[in-house]
C-alpha positions as CSV (number, residue, x, y, z in Angstrom):
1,X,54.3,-3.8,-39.1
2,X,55.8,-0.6,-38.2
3,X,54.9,1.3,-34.3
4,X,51.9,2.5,-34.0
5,X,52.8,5.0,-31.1
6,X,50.8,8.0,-31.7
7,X,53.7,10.9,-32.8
8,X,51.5,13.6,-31.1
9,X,48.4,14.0,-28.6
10,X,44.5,14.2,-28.7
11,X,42.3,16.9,-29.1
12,X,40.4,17.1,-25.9
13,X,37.1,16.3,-28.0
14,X,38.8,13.8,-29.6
15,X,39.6,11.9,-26.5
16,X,36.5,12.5,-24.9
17,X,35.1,11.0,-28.0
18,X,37.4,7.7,-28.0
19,X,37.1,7.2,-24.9
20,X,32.7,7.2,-24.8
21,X,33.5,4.7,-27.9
22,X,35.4,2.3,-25.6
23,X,33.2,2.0,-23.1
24,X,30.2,1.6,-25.8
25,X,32.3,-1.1,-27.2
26,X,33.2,-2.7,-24.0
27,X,29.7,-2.5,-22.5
28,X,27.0,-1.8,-24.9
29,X,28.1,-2.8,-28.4
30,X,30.1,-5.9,-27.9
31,X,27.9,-8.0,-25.6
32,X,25.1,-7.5,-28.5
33,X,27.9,-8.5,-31.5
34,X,26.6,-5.2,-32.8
35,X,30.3,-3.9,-33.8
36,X,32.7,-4.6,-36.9
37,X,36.1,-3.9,-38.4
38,X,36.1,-3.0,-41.9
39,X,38.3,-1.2,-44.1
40,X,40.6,0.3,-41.1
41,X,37.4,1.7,-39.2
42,X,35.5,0.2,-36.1
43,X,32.0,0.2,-36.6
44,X,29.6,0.7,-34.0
45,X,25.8,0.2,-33.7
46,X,23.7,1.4,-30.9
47,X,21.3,-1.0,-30.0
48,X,18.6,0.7,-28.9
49,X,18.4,3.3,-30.7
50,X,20.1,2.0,-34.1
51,X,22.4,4.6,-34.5
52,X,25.7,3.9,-36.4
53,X,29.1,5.2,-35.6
54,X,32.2,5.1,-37.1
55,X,36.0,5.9,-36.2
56,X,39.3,4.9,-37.6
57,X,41.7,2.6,-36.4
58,X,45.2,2.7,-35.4
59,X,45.6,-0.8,-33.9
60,X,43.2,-3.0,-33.4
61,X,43.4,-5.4,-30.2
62,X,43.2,-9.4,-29.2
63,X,40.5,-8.0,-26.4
64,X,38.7,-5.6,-28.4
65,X,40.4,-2.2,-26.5
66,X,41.5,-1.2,-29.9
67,X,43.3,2.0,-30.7
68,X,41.1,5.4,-32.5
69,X,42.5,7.7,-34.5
70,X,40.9,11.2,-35.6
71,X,36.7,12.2,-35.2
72,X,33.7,10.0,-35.0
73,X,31.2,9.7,-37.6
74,X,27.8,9.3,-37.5
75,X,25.7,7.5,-40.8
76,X,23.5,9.9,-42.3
77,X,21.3,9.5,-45.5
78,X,23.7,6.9,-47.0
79,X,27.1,9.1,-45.8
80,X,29.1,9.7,-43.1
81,X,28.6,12.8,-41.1
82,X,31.3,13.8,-38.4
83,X,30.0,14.2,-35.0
84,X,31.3,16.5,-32.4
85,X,31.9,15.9,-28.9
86,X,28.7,17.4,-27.8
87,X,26.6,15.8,-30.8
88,X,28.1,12.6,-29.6
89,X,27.4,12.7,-26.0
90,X,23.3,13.2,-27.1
91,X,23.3,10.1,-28.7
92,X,24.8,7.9,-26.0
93,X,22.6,10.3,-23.8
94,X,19.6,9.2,-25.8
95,X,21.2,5.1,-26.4
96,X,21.5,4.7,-22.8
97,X,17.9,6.4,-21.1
98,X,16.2,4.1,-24.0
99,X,18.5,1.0,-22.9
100,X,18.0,1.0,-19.4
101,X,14.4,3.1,-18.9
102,X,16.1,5.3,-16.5
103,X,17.0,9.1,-16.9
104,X,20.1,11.2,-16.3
105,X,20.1,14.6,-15.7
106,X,24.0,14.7,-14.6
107,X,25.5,12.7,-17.4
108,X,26.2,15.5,-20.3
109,X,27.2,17.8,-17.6
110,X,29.6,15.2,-16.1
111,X,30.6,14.6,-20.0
112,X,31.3,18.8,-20.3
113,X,33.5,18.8,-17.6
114,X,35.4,15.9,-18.0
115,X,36.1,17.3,-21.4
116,X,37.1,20.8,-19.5
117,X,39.7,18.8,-17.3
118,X,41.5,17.0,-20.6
119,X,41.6,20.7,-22.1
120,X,43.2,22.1,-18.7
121,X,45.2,19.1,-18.4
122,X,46.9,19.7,-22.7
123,X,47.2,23.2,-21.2
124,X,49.7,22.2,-18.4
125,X,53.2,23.6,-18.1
126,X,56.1,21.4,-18.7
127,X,57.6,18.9,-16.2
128,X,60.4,19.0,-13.7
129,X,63.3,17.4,-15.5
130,X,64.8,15.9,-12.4
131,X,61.6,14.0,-10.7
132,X,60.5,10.8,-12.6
133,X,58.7,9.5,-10.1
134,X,56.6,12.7,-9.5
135,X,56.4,13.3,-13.0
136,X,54.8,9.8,-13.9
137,X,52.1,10.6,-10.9
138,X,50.7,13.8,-12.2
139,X,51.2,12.3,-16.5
140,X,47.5,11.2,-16.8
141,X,46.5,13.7,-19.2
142,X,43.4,11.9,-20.0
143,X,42.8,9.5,-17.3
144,X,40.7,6.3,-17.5
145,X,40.5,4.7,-20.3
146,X,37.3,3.0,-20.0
147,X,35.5,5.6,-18.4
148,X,33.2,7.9,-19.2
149,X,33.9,11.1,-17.5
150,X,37.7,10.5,-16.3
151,X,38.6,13.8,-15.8
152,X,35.0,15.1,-14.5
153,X,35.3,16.9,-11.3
154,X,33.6,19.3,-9.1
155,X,35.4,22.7,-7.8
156,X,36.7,26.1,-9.6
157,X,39.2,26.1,-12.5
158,X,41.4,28.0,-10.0
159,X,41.3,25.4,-7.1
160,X,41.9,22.7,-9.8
161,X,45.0,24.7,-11.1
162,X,46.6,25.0,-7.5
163,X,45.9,21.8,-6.1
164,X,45.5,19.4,-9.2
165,X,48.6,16.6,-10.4
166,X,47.6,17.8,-14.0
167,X,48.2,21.0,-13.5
168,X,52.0,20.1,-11.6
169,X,50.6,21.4,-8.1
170,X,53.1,21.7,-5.2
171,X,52.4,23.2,-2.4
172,X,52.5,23.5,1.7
173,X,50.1,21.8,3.7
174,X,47.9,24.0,6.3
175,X,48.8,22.9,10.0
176,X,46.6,22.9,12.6
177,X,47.4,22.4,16.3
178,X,44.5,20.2,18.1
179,X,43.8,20.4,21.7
180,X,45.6,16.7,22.9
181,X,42.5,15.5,24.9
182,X,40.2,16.2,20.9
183,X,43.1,14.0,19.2
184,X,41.5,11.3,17.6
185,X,43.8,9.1,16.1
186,X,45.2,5.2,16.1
187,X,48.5,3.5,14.8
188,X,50.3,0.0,14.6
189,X,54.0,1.5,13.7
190,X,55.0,4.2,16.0
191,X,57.4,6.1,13.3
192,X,54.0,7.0,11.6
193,X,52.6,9.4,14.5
194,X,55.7,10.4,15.1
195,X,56.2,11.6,11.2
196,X,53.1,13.7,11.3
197,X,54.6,15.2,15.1
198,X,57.6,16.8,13.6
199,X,56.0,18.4,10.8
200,X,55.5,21.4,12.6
201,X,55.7,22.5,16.4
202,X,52.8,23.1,18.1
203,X,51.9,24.6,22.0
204,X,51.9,22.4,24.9
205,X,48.6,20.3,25.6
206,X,48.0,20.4,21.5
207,X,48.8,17.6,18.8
208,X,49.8,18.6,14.7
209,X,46.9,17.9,12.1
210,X,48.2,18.3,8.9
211,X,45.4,19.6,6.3
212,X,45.3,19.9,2.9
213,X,44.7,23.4,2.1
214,X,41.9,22.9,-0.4
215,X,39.9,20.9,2.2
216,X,40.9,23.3,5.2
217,X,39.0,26.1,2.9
218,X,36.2,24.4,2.0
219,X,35.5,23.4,5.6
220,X,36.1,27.0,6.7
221,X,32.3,28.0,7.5
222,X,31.3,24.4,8.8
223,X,30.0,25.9,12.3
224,X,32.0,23.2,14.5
225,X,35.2,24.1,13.1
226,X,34.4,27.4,13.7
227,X,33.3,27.1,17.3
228,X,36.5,25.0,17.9
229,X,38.8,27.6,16.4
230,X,37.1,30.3,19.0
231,X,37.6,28.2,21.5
232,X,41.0,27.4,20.8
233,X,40.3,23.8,20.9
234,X,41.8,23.8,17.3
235,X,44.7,26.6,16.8
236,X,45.2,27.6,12.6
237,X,49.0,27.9,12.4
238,X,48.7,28.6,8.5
239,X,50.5,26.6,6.1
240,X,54.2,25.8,5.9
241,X,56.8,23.5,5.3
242,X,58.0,21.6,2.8
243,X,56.0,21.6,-0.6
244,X,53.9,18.3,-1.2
245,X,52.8,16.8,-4.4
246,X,49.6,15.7,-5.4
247,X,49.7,12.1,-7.0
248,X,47.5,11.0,-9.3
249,X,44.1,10.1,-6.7
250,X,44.9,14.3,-6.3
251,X,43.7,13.6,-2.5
252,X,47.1,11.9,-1.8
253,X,49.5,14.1,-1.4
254,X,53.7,13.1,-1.2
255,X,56.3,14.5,0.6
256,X,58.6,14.4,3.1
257,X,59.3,10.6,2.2
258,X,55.4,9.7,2.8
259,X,52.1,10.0,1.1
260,X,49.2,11.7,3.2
261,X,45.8,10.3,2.0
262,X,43.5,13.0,3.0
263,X,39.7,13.8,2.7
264,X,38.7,15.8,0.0
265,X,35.4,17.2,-0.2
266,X,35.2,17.4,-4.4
267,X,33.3,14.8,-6.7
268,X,36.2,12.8,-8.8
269,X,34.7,11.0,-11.7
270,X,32.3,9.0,-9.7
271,X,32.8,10.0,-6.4
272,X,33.2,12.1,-3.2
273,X,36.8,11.3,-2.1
274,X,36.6,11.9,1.2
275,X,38.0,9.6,4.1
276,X,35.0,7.7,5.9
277,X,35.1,6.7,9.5
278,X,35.7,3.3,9.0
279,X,37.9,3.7,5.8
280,X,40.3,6.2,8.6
281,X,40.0,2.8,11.8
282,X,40.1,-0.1,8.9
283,X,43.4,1.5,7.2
284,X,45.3,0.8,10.4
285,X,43.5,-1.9,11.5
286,X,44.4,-4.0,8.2
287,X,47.8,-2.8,8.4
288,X,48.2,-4.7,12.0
289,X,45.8,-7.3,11.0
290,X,47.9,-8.2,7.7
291,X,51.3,-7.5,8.9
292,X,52.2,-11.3,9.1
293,X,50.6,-12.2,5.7
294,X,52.4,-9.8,4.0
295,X,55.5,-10.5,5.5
296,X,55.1,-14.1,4.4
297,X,54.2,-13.1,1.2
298,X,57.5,-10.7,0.9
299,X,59.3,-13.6,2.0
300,X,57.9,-15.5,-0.9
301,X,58.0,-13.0,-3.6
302,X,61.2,-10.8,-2.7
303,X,60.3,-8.3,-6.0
304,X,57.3,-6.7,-4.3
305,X,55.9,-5.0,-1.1
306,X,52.4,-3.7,-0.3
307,X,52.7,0.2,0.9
308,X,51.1,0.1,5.0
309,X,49.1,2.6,6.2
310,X,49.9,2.4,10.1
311,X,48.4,5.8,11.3
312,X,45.8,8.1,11.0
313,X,45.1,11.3,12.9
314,X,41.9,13.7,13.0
315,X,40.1,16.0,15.4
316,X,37.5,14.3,17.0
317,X,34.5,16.8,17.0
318,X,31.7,15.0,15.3
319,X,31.6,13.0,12.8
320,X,31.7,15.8,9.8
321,X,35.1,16.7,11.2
322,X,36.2,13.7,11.7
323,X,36.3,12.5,8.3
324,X,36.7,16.1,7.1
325,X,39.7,16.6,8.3
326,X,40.7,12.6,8.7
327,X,44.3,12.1,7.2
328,X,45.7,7.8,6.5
329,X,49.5,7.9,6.5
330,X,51.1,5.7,4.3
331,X,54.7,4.8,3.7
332,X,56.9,6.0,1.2
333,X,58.1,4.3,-1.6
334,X,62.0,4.4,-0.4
335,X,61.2,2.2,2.4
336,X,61.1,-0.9,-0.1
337,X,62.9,0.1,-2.9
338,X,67.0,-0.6,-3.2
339,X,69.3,2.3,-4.2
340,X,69.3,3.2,-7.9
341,X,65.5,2.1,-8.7
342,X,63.2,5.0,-9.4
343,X,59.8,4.0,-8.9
344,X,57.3,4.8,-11.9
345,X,53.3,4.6,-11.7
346,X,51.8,1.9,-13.6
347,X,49.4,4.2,-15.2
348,X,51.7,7.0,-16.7
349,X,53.8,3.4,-18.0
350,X,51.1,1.7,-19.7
351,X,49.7,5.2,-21.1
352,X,48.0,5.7,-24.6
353,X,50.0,8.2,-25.4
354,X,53.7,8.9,-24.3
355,X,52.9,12.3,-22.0
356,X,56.3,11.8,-19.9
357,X,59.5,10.3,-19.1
358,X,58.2,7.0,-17.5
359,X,56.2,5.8,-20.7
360,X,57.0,2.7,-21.8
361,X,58.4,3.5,-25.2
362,X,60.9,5.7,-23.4
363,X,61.7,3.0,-21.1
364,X,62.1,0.8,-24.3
365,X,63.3,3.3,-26.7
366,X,65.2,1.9,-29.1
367,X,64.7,-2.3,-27.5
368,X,63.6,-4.7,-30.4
369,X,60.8,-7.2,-30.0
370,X,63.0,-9.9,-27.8
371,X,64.1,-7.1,-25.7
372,X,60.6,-5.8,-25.5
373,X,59.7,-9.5,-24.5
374,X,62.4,-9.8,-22.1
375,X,61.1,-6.7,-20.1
376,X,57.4,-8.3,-19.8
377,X,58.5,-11.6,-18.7
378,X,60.6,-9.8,-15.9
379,X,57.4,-7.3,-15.0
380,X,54.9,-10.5,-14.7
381,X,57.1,-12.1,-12.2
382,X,56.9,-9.4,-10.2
383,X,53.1,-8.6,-9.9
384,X,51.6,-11.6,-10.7
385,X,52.6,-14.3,-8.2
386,X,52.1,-12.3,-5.2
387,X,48.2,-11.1,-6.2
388,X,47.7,-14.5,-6.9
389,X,49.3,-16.1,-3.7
390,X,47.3,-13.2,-1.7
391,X,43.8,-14.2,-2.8
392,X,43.9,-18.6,-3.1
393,X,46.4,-18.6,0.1
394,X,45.6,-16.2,2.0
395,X,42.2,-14.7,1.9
396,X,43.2,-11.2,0.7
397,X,41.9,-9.3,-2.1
398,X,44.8,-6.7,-3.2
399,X,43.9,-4.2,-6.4
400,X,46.6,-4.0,-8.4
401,X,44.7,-1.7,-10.8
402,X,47.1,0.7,-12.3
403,X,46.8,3.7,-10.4
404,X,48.1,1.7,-7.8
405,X,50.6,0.3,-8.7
406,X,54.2,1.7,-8.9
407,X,56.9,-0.1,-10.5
408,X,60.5,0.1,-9.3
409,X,62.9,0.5,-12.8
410,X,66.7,0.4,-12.5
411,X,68.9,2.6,-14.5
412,X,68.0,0.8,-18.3
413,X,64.8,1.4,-17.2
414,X,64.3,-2.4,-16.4
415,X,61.5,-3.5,-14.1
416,X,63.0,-5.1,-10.5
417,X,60.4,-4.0,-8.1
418,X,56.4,-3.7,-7.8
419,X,54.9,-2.1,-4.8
420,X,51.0,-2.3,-4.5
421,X,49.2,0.9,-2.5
422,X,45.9,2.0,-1.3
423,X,44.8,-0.6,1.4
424,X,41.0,1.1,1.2
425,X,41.3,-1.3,-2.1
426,X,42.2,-4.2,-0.1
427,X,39.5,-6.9,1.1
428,X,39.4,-9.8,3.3
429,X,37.5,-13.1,2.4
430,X,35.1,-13.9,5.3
431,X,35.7,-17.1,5.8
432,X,39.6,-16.5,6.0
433,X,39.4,-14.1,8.7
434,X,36.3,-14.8,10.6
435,X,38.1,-13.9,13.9
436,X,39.5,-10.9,12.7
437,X,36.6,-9.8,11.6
438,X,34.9,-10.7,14.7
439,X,36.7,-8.7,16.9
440,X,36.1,-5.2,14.9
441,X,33.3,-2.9,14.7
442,X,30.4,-4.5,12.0
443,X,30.6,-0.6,10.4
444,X,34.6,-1.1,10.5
445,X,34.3,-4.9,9.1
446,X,31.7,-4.8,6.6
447,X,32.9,-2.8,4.0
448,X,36.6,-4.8,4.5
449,X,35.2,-8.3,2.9
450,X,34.0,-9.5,-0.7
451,X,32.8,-13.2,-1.0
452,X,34.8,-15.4,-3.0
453,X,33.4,-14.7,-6.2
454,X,33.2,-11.0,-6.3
455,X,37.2,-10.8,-4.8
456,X,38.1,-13.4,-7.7
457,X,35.9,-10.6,-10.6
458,X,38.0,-8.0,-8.8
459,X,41.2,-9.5,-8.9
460,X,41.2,-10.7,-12.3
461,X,39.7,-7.2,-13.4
462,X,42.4,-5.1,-11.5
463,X,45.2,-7.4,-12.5
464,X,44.4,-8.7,-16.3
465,X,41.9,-6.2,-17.7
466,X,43.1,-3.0,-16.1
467,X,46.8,-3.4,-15.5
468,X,48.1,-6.3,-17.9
469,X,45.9,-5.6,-20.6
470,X,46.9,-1.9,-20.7
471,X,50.6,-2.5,-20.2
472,X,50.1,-5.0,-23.2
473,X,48.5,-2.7,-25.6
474,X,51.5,0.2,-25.3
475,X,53.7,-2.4,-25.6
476,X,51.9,-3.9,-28.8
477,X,51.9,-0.4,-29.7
478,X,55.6,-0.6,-30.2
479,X,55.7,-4.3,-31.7
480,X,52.3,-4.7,-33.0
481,X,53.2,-8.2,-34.1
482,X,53.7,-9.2,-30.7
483,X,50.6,-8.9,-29.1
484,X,49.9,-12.7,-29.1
485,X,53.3,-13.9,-27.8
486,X,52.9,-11.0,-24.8
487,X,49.6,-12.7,-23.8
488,X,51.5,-16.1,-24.4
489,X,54.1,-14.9,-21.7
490,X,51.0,-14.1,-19.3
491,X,49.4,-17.8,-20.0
492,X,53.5,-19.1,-19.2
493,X,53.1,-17.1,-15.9
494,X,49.9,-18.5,-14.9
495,X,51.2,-21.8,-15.9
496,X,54.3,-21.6,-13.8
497,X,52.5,-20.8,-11.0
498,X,50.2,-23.6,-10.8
499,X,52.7,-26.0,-11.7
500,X,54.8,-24.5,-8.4
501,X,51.2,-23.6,-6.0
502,X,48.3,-25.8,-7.1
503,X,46.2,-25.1,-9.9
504,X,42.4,-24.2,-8.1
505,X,39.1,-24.3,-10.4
506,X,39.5,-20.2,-10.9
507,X,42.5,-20.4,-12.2
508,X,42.2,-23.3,-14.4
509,X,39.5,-21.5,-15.9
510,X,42.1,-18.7,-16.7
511,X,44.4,-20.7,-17.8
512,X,41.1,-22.3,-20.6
513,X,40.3,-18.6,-21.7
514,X,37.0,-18.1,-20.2
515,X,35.6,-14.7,-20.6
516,X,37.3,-11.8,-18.1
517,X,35.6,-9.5,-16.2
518,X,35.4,-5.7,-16.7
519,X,34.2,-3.4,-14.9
520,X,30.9,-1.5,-16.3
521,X,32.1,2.0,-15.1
522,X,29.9,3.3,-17.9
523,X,27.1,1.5,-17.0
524,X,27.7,2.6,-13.2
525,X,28.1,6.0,-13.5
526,X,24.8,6.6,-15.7
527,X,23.2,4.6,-13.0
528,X,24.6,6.7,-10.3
529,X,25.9,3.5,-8.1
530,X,28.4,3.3,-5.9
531,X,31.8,1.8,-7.1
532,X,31.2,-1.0,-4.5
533,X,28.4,-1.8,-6.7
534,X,29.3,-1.9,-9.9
535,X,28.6,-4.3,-12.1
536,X,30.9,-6.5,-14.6
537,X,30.5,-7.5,-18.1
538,X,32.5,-10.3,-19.8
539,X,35.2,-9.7,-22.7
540,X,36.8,-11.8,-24.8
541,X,39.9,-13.5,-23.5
542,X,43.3,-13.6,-24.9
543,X,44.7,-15.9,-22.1
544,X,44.6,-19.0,-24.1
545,X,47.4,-18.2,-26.0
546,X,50.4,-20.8,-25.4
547,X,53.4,-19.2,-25.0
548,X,55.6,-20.6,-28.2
């Protein structure tokens, strides 16, 4: 069978459209068997309210994340009517309120402007030719797959268009100088402190708080910052310096050889993304906590490193500013890759659809199958091991999902490197670290643990359904014909590492195909819960499949 690599993009409605399909597949339609294949189209019935949808296929797929091509159609009076994006979004409006009894008043809004961002995002001016790295970090077009409202967002098309990775933002950060006996701030590794220091100088008796600018204005009338900046307790020394690149969260910012996580007060598909209290005390505190696990586990697994966040800094005038204006340094990418290896982010990899450089039919452009084959063996020995040893010997929960994940490629564009980010991601099992736990604040503690089982859902969701899965499917988009011997190649790598570590009940039931847990972000999001909270639903598991 020949590629089925799309030639050209989306329409924003069309994408918008698929992408409301998957997660009706994944979360509504397939748990009830109410879907089929038939004559090159998916079919889809809505259970609750019986309505029948159609689309055509591309590809389909061993774990039902098949590939859409063109419009949606809707059955009407024994034919097929097409249904736009808007026409669309009222029928899962209506499916879900009679599904679940429970209304939404946000959801077609959140719909609209997610389909305003994909439109904005098609709109965007070419790339930098010489920056793969930051040109795979602000790729994601269309964003989540298997969410509803990817690229819904709150704040002005013009803020979004200075400060978004879409858009291929750069820009200075805004530097304020804070009155030394305000600083609040905490860090295991001293370079990190010092990093943010020699951004800018500042007058004796004050400390450099680096802002992002977006944030700085929309905290401009809070009345503390205001008093603070009469006072001179907090100086405005305007922005300046060297430019810094949103990544692909858009609140983490990279430059100057680190990323600056900082709060951001916009709504991001489900979310606020702003830097908590104990999100700003936990970062550092893991990264001391974990430092000898993760050497251990570096020792272990020499083709990975997790990215530590050993500082953060804010001003230390109530709690609003504290997190307003709260930024989590983590380390750059440099500090763990080898000379010659460009790191690429998972994400813009395992894309859909090829919008840069770092897409993995340019890495493979022109590789056969074994070639193909060869690359995916070489990429699961990187990032599987390690997740896995983190989680059954040590406690820890890392999420690989693929937005944070960046992987390291050598000049052929070969995978030799995988370097996990974003420690707010990263939990402890209780009864691993009871002492650690212990000795921090029960607000600082509590939201860094999962019990067993809900680590394990999240694990096997980050790694397999979010990351491998995806990474799979562009592959099998080159190779269609391979999709069951790249699955066979994850079952090898699961096998090899029980042979070598011990083979626990979870795994074993990996290993046996039991269903996988996804993530109901669907589900969540018309429910208006927390991500903490979300729920999983099971899909069908290609893990069985012997390697041959």
């Amino acid at each position: 069978m020949s590629t089925t690599v799309p030639t050209g993009l989306p329409t924003a409605g069309h994408a918008v459209a698929h992408t409301l399909l998957n997660c009706l597949l994944r979360e509504v339609c397939g748990p009830e068997h109410r879907t089929a294949v038939t004559d090159g189209h998916l079919l889809l019935r809505l259970p609750a309210t019986g309505t029948l949808l159609r689309v055509a296929l591309r590809r389909t797929s061993l774990t039902g994340a098949h590939r859409f091509t063109g419009p949606v159609f809707e059955e009407w009076h024994g034919g097929w009517t097409e249904l736009g994006r808007e026409r669309l979004a009222m029928r899962v409006h209506a499916e879900l309120t009679a599904r679940t009894g429970v209304a939404n008043d946000e959801f077609l809004e959140q719909l609209a402007s997610s389909h305003e961002g994909v439109e904005a995002a098609l709109d965007r001016p070419a790339a930098p030719p010489d920056d793969g790295y930051l040109e795979s970090e602000q790729a994601l077009v269309f964003g989540h797959r298997f969410h509803p409202t990817p690229k819904a967002r709150t704040g002005g098309r013009d803020a979004w268009t200075a400060y978004a990775p879409e858009a291929r933002a750069a820009f200075p950060l805004r530097h304020l100088a804070v009155r030394a006996g305000l600083l609040a701030q905490d860090s295991s590794e001293p370079w990190a402190p010092d990093a943010l220091d020699r951004l800018r100088p500042v007058p004796d008796g004050y400390r450099l708080l680096p802002a992002h600018p977006w944030q700085y204005e929309l905290l401009s009338g809070h009345p503390r910052l205001r008093a603070a900046l009469a006072a001179r307790d907090i100086l405005d020394l305007g922005t300046g310096g060297a430019l810094y690149t949103p990544t692909s969260s858009v609140r983490t910012l990279y430059g100057d050889g680190m990323f600056l996580k900082f709060s951001l007060n916009v709504r991001i598909t489900n979310c606020l993304r702003k830097n908590a209290a104990y999100e700003l005390t936990g970062a550092v505190a893991l990264t001391r906590a974990l430092a000898p696990v993760l050497e251990r586990l570096a020792g272990r697994f020499p083709g990975h490193a997790v990215l530590r966040e050993p500082a953060y800094r804010s001003a230390g005038l109530g709690n609003d500013l504290l997190e307003g204006l709260g930024v989590i340094v983590r380390e750059g990418p440099a500090r763990h890759l080898p000379p010659g290896v460009t790191p690429l982010l998972a994400a813009a990899v395992a894309d859909e659809y090829p919008t840069c450089s770092a897409h993995i039919s340019r890495l493979l452009e022109g590789a056969g199958p074994q070639a193909a084959l060869q690359w995916w063996s070489a990429y699961l020995r990187l990032v599987v091991p390690p997740v896995l040893a983190a989680y059954f010997d040590h406690g820890v929960v890392l999420e690989p999902h693929l937005q944070n994940v960046l992987i390291g490629v050598d000049s052929d564009g070969f995978p030799v490197r995988v370097l996990f980010r974003d420690l707010e991601g990263a939990k402890l099992l209780p009864e691993c670290h009871a002492g650690l736990l212990a000795s921090l604040p029960a607000d600082v503690a509590r939201p860094m643990t999962y019990d067993a089982r809900r680590g394990w859902d999240r694990v096997v969701y980050c790694l397999f359904v979010n990351h491998l899965a995806e990474l799979a499917a562009a592959i099998a988009d080159l190779h269609p014909h391979l999709e069951p011997a790249l699955w066979g190649r994850v079952h090898r790598t699961l096998r090899e590492y029980a042979a070598e570590n011990g083979c626990p009940p979870a795994l074993r039931a990996l290993l046996d195909g039991a269903p996988l847990p996804a993530k109901a972000n669907l589900l969540t999001r018309w429910r208006r819960q927390a991500d903490r909270s979300s729920g999983y639903v099971p899909i069908p598991s290609p893990l069985s499949w012997e390697d041959a």
